[in-house]
VOPA-511080 format. One record per residue (C-alpha): residue in three letters; x, y, z. Coordinates in steps of 0.2 Angstrom, whole numbers. Last residue first. Example, Ala and Ser with C-alpha at 12.3 -4.5 7.8 and 13.67 -1.06 7.14 Angstrom:
BEGIN
@r: SER xx: 68 yy: -5 zz: 36;
@r: ALA xx: 62 yy: -22 zz: 39;
This chain:
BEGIN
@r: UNK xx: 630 yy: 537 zz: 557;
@r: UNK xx: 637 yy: 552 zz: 546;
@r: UNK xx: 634 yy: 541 zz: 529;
@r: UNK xx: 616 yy: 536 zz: 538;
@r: UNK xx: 608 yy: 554 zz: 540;
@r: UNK xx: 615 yy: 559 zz: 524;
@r: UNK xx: 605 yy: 546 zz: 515;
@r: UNK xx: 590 yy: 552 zz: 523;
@r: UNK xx: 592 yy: 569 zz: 514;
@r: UNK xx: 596 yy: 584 zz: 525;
@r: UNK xx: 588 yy: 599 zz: 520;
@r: UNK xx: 592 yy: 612 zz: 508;
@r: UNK xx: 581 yy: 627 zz: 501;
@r: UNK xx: 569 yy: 628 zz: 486;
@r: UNK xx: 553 yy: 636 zz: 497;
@r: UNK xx: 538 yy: 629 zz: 504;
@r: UNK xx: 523 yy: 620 zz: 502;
@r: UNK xx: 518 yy: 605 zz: 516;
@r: UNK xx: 518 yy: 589 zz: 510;
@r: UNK xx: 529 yy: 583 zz: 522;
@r: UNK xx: 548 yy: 578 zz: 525;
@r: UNK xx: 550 yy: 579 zz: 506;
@r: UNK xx: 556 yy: 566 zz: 491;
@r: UNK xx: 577 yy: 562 zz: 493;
@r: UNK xx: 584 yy: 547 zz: 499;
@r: UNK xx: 568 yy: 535 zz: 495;
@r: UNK xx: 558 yy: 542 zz: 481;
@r: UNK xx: 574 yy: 552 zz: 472;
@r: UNK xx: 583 yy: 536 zz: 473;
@r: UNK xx: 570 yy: 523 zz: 469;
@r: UNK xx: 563 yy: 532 zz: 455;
@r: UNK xx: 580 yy: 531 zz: 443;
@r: UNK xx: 584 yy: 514 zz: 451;
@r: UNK xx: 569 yy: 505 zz: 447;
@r: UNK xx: 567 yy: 514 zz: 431;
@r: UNK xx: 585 yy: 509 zz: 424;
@r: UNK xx: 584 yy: 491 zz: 435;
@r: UNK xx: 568 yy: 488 zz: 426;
@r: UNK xx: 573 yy: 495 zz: 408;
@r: UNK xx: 590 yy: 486 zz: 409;
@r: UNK xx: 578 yy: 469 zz: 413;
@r: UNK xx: 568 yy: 470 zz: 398;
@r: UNK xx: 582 yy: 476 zz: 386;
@r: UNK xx: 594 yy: 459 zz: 387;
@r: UNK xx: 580 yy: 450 zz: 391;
@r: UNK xx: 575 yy: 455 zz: 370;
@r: UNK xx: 591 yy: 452 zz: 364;
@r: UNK xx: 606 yy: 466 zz: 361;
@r: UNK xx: 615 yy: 474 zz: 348;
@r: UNK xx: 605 yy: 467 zz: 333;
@r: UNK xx: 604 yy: 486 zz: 329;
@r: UNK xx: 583 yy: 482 zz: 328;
@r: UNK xx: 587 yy: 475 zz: 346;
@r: UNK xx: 597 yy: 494 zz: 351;
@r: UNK xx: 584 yy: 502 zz: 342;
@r: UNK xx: 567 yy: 495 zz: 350;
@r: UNK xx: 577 yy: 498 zz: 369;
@r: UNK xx: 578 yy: 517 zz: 362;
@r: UNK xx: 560 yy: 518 zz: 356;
@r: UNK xx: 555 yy: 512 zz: 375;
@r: UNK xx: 568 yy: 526 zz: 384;
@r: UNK xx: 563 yy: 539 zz: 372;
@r: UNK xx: 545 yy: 536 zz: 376;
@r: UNK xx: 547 yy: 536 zz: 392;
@r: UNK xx: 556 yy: 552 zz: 393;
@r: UNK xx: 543 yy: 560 zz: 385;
@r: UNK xx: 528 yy: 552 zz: 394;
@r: UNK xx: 536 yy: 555 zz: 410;
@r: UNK xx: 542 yy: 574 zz: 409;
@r: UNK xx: 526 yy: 577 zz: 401;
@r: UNK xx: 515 yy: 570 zz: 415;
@r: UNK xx: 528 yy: 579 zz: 429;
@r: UNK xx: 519 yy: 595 zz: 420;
@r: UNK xx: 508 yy: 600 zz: 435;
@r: UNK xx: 527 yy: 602 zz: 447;
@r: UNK xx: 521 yy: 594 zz: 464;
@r: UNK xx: 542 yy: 595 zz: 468;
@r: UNK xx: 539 yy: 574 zz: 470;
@r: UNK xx: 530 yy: 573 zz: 456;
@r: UNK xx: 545 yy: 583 zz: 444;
@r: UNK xx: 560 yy: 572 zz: 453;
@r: UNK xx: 549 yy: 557 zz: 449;
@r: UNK xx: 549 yy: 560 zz: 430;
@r: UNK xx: 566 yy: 565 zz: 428;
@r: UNK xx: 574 yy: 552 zz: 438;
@r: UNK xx: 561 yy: 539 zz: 430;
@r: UNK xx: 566 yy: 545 zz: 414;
@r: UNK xx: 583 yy: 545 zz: 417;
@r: UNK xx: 585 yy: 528 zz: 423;
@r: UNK xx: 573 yy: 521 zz: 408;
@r: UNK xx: 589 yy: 529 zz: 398;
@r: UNK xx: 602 yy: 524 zz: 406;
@r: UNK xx: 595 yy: 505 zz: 408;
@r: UNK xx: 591 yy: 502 zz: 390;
@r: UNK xx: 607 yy: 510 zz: 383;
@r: UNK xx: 616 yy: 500 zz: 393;
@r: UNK xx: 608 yy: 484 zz: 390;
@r: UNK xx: 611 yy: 471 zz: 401;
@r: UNK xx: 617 yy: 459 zz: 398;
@r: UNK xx: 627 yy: 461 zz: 381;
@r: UNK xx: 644 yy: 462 zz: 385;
@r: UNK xx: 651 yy: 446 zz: 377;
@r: UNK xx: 658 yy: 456 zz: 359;
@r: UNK xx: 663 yy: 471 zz: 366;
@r: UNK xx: 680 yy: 467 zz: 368;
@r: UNK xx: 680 yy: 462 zz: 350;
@r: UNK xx: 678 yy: 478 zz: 344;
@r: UNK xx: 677 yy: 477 zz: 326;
@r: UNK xx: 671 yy: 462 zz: 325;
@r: UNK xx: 683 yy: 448 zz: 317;
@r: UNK xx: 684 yy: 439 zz: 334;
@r: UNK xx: 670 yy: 430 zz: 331;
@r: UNK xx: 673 yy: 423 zz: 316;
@r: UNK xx: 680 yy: 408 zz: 318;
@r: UNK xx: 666 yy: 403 zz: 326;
@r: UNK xx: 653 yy: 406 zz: 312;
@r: UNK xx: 643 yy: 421 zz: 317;
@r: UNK xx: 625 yy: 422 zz: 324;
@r: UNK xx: 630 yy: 425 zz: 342;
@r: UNK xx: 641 yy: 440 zz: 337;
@r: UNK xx: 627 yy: 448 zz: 330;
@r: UNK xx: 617 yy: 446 zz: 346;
@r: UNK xx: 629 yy: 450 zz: 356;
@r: UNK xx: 636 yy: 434 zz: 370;
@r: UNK xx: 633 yy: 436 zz: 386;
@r: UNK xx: 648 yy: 440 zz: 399;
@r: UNK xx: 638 yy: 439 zz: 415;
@r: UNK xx: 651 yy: 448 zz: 427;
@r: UNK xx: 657 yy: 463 zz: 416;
@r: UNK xx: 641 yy: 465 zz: 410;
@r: UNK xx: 629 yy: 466 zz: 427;
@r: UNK xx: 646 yy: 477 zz: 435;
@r: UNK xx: 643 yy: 490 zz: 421;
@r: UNK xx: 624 yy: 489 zz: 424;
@r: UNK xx: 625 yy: 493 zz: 439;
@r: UNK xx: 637 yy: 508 zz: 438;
@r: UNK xx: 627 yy: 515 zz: 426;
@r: UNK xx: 611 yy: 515 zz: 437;
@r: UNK xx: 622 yy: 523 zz: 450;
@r: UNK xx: 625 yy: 539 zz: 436;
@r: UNK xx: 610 yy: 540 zz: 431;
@r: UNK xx: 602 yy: 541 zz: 448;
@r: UNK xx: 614 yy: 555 zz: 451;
@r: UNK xx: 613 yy: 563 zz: 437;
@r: UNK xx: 593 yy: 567 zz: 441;
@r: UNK xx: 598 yy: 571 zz: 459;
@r: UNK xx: 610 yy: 585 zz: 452;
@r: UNK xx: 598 yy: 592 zz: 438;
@r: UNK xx: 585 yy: 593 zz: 452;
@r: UNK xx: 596 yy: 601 zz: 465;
@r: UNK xx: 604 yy: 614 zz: 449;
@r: UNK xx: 586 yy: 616 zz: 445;
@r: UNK xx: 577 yy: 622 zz: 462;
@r: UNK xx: 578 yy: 640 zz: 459;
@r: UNK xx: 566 yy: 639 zz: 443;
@r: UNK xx: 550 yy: 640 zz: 450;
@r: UNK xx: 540 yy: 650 zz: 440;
@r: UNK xx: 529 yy: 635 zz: 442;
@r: UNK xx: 529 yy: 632 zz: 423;
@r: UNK xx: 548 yy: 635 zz: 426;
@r: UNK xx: 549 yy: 621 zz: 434;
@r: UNK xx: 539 yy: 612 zz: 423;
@r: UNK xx: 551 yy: 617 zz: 408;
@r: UNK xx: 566 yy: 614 zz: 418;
@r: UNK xx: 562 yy: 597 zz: 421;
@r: UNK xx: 559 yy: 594 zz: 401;
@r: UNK xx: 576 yy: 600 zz: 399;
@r: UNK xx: 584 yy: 587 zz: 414;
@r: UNK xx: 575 yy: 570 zz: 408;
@r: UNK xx: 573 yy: 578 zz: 390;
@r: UNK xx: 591 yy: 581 zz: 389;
@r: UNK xx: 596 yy: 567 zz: 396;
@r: UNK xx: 585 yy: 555 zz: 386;
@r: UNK xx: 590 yy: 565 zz: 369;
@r: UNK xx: 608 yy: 557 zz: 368;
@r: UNK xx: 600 yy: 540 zz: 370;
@r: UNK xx: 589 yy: 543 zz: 357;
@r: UNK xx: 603 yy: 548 zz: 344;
@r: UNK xx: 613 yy: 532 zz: 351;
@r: UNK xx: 598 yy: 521 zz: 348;
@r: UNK xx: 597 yy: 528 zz: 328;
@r: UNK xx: 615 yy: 527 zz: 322;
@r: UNK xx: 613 yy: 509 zz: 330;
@r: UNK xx: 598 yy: 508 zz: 319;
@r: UNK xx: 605 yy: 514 zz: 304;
@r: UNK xx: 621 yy: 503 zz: 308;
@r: UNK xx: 607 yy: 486 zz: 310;
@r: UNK xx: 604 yy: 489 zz: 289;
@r: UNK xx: 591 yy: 475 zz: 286;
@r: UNK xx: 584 yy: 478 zz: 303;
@r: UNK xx: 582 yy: 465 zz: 318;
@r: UNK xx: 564 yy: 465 zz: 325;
@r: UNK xx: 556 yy: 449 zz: 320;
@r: UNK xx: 574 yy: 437 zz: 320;
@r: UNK xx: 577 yy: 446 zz: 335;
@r: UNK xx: 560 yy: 443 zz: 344;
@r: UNK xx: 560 yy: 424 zz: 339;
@r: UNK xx: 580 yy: 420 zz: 348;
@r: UNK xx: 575 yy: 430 zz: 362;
@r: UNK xx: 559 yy: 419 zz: 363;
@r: UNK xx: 567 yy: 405 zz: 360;
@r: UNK xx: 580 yy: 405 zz: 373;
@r: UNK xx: 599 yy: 408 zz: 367;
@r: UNK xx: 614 yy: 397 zz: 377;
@r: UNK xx: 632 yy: 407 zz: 377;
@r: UNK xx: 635 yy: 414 zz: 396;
@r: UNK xx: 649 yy: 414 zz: 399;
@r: UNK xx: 657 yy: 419 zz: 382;
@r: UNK xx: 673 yy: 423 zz: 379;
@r: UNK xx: 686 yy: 438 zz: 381;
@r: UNK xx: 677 yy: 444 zz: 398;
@r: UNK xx: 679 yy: 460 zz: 400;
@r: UNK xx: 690 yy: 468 zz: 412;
@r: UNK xx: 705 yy: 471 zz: 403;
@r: UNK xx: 699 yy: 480 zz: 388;
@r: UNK xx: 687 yy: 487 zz: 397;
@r: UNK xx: 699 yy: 496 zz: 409;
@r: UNK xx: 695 yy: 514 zz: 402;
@r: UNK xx: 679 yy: 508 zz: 401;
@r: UNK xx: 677 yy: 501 zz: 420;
@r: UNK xx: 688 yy: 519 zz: 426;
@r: UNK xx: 674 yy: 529 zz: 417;
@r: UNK xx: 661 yy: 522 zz: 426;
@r: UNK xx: 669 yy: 521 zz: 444;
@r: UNK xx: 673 yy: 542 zz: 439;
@r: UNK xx: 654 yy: 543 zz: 436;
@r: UNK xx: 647 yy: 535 zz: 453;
@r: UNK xx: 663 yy: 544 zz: 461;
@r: UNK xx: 656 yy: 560 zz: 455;
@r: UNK xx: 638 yy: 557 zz: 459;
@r: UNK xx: 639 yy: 550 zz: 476;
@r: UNK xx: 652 yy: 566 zz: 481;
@r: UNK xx: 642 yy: 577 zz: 474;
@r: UNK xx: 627 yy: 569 zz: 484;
@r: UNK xx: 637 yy: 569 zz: 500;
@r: UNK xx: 643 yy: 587 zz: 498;
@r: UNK xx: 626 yy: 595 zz: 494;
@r: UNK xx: 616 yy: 584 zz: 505;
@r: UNK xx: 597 yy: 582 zz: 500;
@r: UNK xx: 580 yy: 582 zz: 504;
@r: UNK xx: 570 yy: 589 zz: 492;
@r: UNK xx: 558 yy: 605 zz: 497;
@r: UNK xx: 539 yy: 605 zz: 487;
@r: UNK xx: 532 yy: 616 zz: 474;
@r: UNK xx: 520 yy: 627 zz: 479;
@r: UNK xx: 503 yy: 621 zz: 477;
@r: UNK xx: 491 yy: 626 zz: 463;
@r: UNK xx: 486 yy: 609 zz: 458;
@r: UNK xx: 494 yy: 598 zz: 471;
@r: UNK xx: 481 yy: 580 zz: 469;
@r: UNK xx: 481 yy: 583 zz: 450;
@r: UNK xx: 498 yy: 582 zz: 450;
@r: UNK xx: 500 yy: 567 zz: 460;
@r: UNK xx: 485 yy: 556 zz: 449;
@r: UNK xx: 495 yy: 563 zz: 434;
@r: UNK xx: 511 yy: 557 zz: 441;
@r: UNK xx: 505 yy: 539 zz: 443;
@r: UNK xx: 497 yy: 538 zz: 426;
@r: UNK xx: 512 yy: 543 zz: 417;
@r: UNK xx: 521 yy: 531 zz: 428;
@r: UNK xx: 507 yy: 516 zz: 423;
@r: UNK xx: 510 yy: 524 zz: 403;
@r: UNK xx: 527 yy: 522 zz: 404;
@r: UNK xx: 526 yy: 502 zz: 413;
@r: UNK xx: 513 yy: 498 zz: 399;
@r: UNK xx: 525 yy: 504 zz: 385;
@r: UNK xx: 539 yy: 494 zz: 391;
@r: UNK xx: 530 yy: 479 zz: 393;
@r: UNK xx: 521 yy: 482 zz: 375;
@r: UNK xx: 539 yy: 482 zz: 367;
């Protein structure tokens, strides 16, 4: 889990170097739109919930992609745990906390700043990133159909003895991985780009949810080792690249909470 912990510590490093710069300042304006954000964030999560309602359906019912490298193959056999549902039990407890930290630990800087009129838009452009990320990764899964780790190592008669078997080829890429790196860059890049001075703790925190999570779902011999690598890129490649590019301020000028037009905006009405 080096890689994962190196790219925490290099967001941490980035938010300190931005906090530092905007001691004392007022916390900065996001460009946003309220009903094309909404509307982004609801049909982001109503996409979601129409793949699993459909799962059953959707996913592939064999493997497309079968073949195991040896360095997923050697990670596993070092990581799994003797009791992989303690570890499952584990990941989905961690994955419950990444939102709460992304948005709770948002609240906190906020209201560091005494600033706390901004929530709802940080809360909103936090769920959003989450929510698109989601979508990604749904669309990654249904397409590659590769094979579980646990399902991988039974005999082939077997196979279809798990007890959800249409989750058996939806391993790439990890969900859990991806939602919660997602969150953490939301939540972390949300917080730099207001200038809140505790954007660090909203980094570090979320990171390291997001890294222990990605640990649990290979200990829960859920997912291989790629499997969590590339969900945590696309999770924190999408969770900072939609606040970054759609919504960070016009200038670096202090202000008010209010509402202005995000980027986004600008091209859905063109």
């Amino acid at each position: 889990m080096r890689v994962l912990a190196i790219a925490a510590a290099g967001g941490v490093g980035l938010a300190m170097v931005f906090a530092s710069a905007r001691a004392g300042a007022q916390p900065r304006d996001l460009r946003w739109d309220p009903g094309l954000d909404v509307s982004i964030t609801l049909v982001a999560g109503a996409a979601w919930i129409a793949t699993e309602v459909f799962k059953p359906q959707l996913a592939p019912p064999t493997c497309r992609w079968c073949d195991v490298g040896p360095t997923d193959r050697a990670v596993r056999d070092r990581v799994v745990w003797r009791s992989t549902p303690a570890a499952e039990v584990a990941s989905n407890v961690t994955a419950l906390l990444a939102p709460l930290a992304a948005v709770g630990l948002d609240a906190l800087a906020a209201s560091h700043e005494g600033s706390p009129r901004g929530l709802p838009v940080d809360a909103l452009l936090i769920v959003e990133a989450a929510a698109l990320a989601a979508d990604a990764n749904q669309l990654a899964k249904l397409l590659a159909g590769r094979e579980r780790p646990f399902v991988h190592a039974l005999p082939s008669d077997r196979k279809r003895d798990t007890g959800n078997v249409t989750d058996n080829n939806l391993s790439f890429f990890s969900g859990h991985a991806t939602e919660t790196f997602a969150l953490a860059a939301a939540g972390g890049t949300v917080a730099t780009l207001r200038g809140y001075r505790w954007a660090p703790l909203v980094w570090t925190v979320g990171g390291a949810i997001a890294a222990a999570t990605g640990y649990l779902r290979m200990a829960a011999d859920k997912h291989w080792l790629t499997d969590v690598l590339v969900g945590a890129i696309v999770g924190a490649g999408v969770g900072f690249a939609v606040p970054y590019v759609f919504h960070r301020p016009a200038s670096d000028s202090g202000g008010g909470l209010g509402q202005t037009a995000s980027p986004l905006s600008l091209a859905f009405v063109w």
